[in-house]
C-alpha positions in Angstrom: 139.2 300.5 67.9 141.1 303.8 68.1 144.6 304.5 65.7 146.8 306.9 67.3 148.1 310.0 65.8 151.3 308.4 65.2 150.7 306.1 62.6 148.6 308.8 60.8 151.6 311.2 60.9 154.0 309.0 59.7 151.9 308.4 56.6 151.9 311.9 55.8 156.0 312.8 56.5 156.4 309.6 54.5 154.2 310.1 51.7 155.3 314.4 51.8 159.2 313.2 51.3 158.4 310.1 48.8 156.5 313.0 46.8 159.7 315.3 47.4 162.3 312.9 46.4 160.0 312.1 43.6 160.2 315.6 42.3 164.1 315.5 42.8 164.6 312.6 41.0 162.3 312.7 37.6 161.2 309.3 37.9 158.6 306.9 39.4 158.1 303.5 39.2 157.1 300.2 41.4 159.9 301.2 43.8 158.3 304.3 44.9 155.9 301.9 46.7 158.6 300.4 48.4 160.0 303.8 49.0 156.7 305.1 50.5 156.2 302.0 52.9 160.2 302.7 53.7 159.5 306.3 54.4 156.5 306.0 56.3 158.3 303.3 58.5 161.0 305.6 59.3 158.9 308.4 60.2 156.7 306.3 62.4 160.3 305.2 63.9 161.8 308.5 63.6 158.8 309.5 65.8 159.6 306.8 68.3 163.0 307.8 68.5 162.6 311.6 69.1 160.2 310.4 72.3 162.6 308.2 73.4 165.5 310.8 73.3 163.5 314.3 73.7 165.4 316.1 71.5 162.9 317.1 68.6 162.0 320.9 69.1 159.3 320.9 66.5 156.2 318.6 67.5 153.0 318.2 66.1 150.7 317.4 69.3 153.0 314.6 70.6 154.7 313.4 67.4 158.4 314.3 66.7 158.3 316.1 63.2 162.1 316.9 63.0 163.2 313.6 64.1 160.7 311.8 61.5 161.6 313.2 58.9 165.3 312.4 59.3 164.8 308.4 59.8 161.9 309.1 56.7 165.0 310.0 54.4 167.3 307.3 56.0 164.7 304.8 55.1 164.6 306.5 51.4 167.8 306.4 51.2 167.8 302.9 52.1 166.0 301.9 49.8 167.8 303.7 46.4 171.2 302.1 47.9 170.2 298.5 47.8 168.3 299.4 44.3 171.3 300.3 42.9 173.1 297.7 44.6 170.9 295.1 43.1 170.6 293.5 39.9 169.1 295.6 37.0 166.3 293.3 35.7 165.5 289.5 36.5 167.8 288.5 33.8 170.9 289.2 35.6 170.1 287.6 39.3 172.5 284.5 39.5 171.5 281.2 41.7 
């Protein structure tokens, strides 16, 4: 069984910007799992994305590093939207 570079890569954008938005923000927590599986997600499609479209001038072998990294922090930024969004403790979730 082989793994591919991508998958590799993608781990590493998204666990460089979870780390980075980590820093920016001053706080951690259970959602920076959530944020690191988001992140890595979005890099591995960021990656898919700059092949599809060939736009991504800075590649590491054959993954897309610009392109990853932008879909990395859409996916980060996904996440902190809907946590904010969301309720602020189980208390407060209605039925």
């Amino acid at each position: 069984m082989t793994i591919g570079t991508a998958p590799v890569f993608a781990l590493l954008v998204g666990g460089f910007h979870t780390s980075l938005f980590l820093y920016l923000r001053g706080r951690g927590g259970l959602e920076i799992l959530i944020v690191l599986a988001a992140a890595a997600l979005g890099a591995w499609a960021g990656d898919a994305t700059g092949g599809r479209l060939g736009i991504d001038p800075i590649r590491i072998g054959d993954f897309h590093l610009i392109s990853a990294s932008v879909v990395a922090w859409a996916g980060i930024v996904f996440v902190e939207v809907l946590s904010i969004l969301g309720p602020a403790n189980a208390s407060d979730r209605r039925l």
